[in-house]
C-alpha positions in Angstrom: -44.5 -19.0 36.8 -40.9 -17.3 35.8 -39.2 -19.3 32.7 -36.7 -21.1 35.3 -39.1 -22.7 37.2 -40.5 -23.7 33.3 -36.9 -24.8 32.2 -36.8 -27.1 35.4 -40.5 -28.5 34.4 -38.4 -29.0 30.4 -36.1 -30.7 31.6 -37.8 -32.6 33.6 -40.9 -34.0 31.5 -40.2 -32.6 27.8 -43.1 -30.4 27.7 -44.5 -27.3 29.5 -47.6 -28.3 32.3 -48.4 -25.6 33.9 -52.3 -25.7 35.0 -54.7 -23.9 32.7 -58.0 -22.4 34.0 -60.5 -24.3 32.6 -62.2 -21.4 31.4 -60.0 -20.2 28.9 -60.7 -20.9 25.6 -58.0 -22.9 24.0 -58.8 -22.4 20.2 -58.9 -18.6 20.7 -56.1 -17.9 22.5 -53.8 -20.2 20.1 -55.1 -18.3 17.3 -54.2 -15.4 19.4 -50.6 -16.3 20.2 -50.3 -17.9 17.0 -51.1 -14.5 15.2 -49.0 -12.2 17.6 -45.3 -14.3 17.4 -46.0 -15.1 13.6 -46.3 -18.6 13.5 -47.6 -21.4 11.7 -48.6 -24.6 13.1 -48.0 -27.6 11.1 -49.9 -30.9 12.3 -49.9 -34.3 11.0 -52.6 -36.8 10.1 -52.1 -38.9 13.2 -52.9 -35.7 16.3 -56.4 -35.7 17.7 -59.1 -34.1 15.4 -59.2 -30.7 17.2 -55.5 -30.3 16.8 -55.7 -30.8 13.2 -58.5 -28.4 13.1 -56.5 -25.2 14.1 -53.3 -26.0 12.6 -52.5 -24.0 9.5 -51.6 -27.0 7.4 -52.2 -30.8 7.7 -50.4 -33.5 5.9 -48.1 -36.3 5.7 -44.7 -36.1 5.9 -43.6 -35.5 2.3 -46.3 -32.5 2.7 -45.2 -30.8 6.1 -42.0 -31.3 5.0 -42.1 -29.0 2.1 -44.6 -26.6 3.8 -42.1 -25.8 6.3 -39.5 -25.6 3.4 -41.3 -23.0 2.2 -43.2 -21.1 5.2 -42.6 -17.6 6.0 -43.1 -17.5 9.5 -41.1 -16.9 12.2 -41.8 -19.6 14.5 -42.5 -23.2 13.1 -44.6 -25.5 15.8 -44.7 -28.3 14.7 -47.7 -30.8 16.6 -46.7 -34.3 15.5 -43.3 -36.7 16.5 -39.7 -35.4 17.2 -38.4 -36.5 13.8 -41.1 -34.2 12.2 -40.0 -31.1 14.5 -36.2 -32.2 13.5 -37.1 -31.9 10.2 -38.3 -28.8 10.0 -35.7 -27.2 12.1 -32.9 -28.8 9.2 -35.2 -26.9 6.6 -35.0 -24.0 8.5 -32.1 -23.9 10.4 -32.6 -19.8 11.2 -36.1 -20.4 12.5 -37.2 -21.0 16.0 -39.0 -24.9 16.0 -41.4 -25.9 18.8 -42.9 -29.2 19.7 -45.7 -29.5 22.2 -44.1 -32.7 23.9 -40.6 -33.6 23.5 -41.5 -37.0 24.8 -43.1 -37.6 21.3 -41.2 -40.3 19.6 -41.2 -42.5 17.2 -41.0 -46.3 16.8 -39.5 -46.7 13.7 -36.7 -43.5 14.9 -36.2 -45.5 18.1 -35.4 -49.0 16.0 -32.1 -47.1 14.7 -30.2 -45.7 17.7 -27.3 -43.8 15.6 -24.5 -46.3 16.8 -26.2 -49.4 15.8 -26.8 -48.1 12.2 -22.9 -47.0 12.2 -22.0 -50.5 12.5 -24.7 -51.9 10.3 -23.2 -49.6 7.6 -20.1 -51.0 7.7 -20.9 -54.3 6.5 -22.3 -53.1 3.3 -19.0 -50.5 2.2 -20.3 -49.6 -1.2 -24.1 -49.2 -0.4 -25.9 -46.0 -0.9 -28.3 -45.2 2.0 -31.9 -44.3 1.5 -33.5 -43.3 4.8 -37.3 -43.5 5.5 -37.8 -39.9 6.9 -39.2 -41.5 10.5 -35.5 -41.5 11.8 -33.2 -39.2 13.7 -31.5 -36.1 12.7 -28.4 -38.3 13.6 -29.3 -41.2 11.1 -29.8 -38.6 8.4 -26.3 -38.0 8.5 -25.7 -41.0 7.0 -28.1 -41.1 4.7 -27.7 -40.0 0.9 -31.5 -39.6 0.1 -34.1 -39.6 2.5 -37.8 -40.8 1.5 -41.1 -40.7 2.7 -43.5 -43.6 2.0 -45.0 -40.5 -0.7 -42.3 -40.8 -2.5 -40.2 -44.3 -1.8 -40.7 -46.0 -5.0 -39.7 -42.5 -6.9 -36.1 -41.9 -4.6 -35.7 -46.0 -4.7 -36.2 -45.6 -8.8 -34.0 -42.9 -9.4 -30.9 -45.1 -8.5 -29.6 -47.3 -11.5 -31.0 -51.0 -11.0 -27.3 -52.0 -10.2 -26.6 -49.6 -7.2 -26.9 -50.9 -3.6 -28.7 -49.7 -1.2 -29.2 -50.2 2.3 -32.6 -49.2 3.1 -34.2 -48.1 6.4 -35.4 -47.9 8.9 -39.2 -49.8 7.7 -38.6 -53.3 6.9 -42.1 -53.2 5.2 -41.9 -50.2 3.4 -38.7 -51.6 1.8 -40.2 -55.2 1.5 -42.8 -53.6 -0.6 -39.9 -50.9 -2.6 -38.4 -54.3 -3.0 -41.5 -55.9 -4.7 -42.7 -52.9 -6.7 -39.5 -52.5 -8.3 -37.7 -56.2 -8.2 -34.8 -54.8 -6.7 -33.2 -56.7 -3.4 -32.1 -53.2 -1.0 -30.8 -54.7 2.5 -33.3 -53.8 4.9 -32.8 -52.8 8.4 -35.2 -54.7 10.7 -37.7 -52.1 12.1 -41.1 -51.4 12.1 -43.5 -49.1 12.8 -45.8 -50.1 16.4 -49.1 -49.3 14.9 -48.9 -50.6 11.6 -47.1 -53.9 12.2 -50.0 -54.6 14.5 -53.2 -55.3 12.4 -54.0 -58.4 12.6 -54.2 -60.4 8.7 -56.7 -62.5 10.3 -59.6 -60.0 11.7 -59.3 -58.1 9.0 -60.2 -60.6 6.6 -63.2 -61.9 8.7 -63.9 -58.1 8.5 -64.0 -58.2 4.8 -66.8 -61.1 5.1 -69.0 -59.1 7.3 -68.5 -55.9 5.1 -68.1 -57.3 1.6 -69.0 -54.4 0.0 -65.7 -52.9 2.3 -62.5 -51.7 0.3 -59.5 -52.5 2.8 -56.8 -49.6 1.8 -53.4 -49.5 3.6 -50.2 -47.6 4.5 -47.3 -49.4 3.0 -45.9 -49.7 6.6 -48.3 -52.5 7.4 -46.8 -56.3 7.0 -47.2 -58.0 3.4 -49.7 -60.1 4.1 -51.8 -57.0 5.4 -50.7 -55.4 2.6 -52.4 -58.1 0.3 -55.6 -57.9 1.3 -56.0 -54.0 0.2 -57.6 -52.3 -3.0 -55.3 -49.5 -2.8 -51.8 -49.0 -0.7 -50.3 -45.5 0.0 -49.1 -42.8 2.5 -52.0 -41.3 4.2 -52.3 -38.4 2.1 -52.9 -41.0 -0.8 -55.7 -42.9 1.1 -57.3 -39.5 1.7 -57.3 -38.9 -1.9 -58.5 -42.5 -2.9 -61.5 -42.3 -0.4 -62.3 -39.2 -2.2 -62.7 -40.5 -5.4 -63.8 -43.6 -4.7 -67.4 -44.7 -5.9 -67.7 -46.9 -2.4 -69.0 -46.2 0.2 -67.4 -48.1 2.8 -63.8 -48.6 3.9 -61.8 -50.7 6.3 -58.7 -48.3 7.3 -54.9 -49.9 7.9 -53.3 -47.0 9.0 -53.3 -44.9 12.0 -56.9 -43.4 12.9 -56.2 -40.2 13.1 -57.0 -40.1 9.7 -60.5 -41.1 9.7 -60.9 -37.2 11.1 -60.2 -35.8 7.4 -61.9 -39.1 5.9 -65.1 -37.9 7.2 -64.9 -34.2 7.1 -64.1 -34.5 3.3 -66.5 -37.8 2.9 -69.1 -37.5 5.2 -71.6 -39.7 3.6 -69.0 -43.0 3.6 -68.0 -45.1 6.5 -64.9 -45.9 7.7 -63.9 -48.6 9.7 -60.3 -48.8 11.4 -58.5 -52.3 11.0 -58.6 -54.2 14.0 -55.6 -55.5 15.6 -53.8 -58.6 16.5 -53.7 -57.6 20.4 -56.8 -55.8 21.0 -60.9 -57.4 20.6 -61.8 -53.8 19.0 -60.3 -51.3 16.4 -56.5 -51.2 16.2 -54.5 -48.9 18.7 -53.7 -45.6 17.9 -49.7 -44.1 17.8 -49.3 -43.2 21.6 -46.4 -40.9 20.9 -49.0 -38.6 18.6 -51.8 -38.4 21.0 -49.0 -37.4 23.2 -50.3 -33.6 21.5 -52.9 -32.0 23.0 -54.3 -28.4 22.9 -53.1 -27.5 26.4 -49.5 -28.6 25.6 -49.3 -26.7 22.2 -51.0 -23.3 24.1 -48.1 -23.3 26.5 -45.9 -24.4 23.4 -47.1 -21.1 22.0 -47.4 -19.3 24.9 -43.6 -19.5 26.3 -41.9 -20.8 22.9 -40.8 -24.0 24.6 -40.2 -27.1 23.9 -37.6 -25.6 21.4 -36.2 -28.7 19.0 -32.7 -27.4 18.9 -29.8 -29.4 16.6 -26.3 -28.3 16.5 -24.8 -26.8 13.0 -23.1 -29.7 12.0 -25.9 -32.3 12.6 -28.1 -29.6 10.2 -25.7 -29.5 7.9 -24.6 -32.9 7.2 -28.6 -33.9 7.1 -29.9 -31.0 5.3 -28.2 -32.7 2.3 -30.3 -36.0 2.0 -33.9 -33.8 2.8 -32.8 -31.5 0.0 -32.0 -34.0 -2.4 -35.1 -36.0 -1.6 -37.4 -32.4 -1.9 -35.3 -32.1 -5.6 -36.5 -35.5 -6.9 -40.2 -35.2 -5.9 -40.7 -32.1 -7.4 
């Protein structure tokens, strides 16, 4: 296959599909490529386990965000959602970014088309803008600080009491901001598909049938979710708690691609993902991740495409807020 004939398939579906032979093997040849264009593959918490495996680094996003600040590499591929990829190409604004699937979105980025927040913004003049790092390149232009839900409560805290802020685009993650610190930010009014999905109810009749269970939760999940759980935090925090936890069991409100490290770093505990409020069984998992898959990232590899590409003044005009947010939490 010549690269037009890939360029048409681009454009087309976001993401190279030319067949593989089924005898290849996957892992060895991406460690291959991987090793012969100098790259590093960053993968998020929320890709299938295998992905996670072969990736040089796995985090959350305050993590992969300052591991591709600082990587070396030549080519960044990133295997998680478009804002990720964006990211890391405003980081890195010399380096060559790749994302398996260009089709991999986000819920909470697609809640905040640029235009909408433009006019939003208007109605609050003298507001600062904190931005939930889940949004466009394009909304980070507008934003004076960007966040993760690592770091929210530090970025929220380092504005006096007084200032206004607009925060967005998580309504929950600010609802909680809101409660941790008594301040009243406006919120923009999205949410995140996964985690404003678990259902309060099933999850507390979980809690009877478990009682020795520990419900722990991303602070993206709705308040009253939120209230049922021992411990709230970004995924790299309930990763930590479950490590140092004395119990042994745990009902997970976040997306399940975490349970993967859960049990690789605790494999004598159990871990139960929150059910849902539209599904009989465990809660769904982020369609736009699983979107990643080892096939995808070894053509990603192999012909350097998808290639997340922003123009200079989009870079510049965002790199501002990621830098500043990278300055506080250090």
């Amino acid at each position: 296959m010549d690269n037009t004939e890939i360029q048409k398939q681009l454009k087309e579906k976001g993401y190279i599909s030319e067949p593989i032979n089924p005898a290849l093997d996957l892992e060895k040849e991406i460690r291959r490529l991987k090793k012969e264009k100098k790259a590093v593959i960053l993968s998020h918490f929320y890709v299938d386990g295998e992905l996670q495996d072969i990736a040089d680094f796995v985090g959350d996003s305050l993590q992969l965000a300052k591991e591709a600040e600082k990587t070396k590499a030549d080519i960044i591929v990133f295997v998680g959602v478009h804002f990720m990829a964006e990211t890391a190409k405003i980081i890195n604004p010399g380096k060559k970014v790749l994302l398996p699937d260009l089709n991999a979105s986000c819920s909470l980025d697609e809640s905040a088309p640029y235009e909408k927040f433009c006019e939003f913004k208007k109605n609050y003049p003298d507001h600062k803008v904190i931005s939930y790092i889940n949004c466009s390149a394009a909304l980070k232009t507008l934003t004076d600080v960007v966040c993760t839900s690592s770091n929210a409560l530090k970025i929220v805290e380092s504005f006096p009491e007084d200032e206004k802020i607009i925060f967005a685009p998580d309504k929950n993650l600010g609802n909680y901001i809101n409660e941790l610190t008594g301040r009243n930010m406006v919120l923009w009014d999205g949410s995140c598909m996964v985690h404003a999905n678990y259902s309060y109810k099933k999850i507390s009749l979980l809690m009877q049938k478990y009682e020795d269970a520990e419900v722990i939760a991303h602070p993206e999940c709705e308040k009253r979710v939120l209230s049922l759980a021992k411990h709230i935090g970004s995924t790299a925090s309930l990763l930590v708690y479950v490590q140092k936890s004395p119990v042994k069991r745990f009902i997970i409100a976040t997306e399940i691609g975490i349970i993967h490290q859960m049990k690789k770093v605790c494999p004598d505990k159990i871990f139960i993902p929150a059910p849902c409020n539209d599904s009989p069984d465990a809660c769904n998992s982020c369609t736009y991740m699983k979107l990643n898959t080892m096939a995808k990232l070894y053509n990603c590899l192999k012909y350097e495409l998808p290639e997340v590409k922003l123009s200079d003044e989009v870079i510049n005009k965002a790199r501002k807020s990621i830098v500043r947010m990278l300055e506080i939490s250090k």
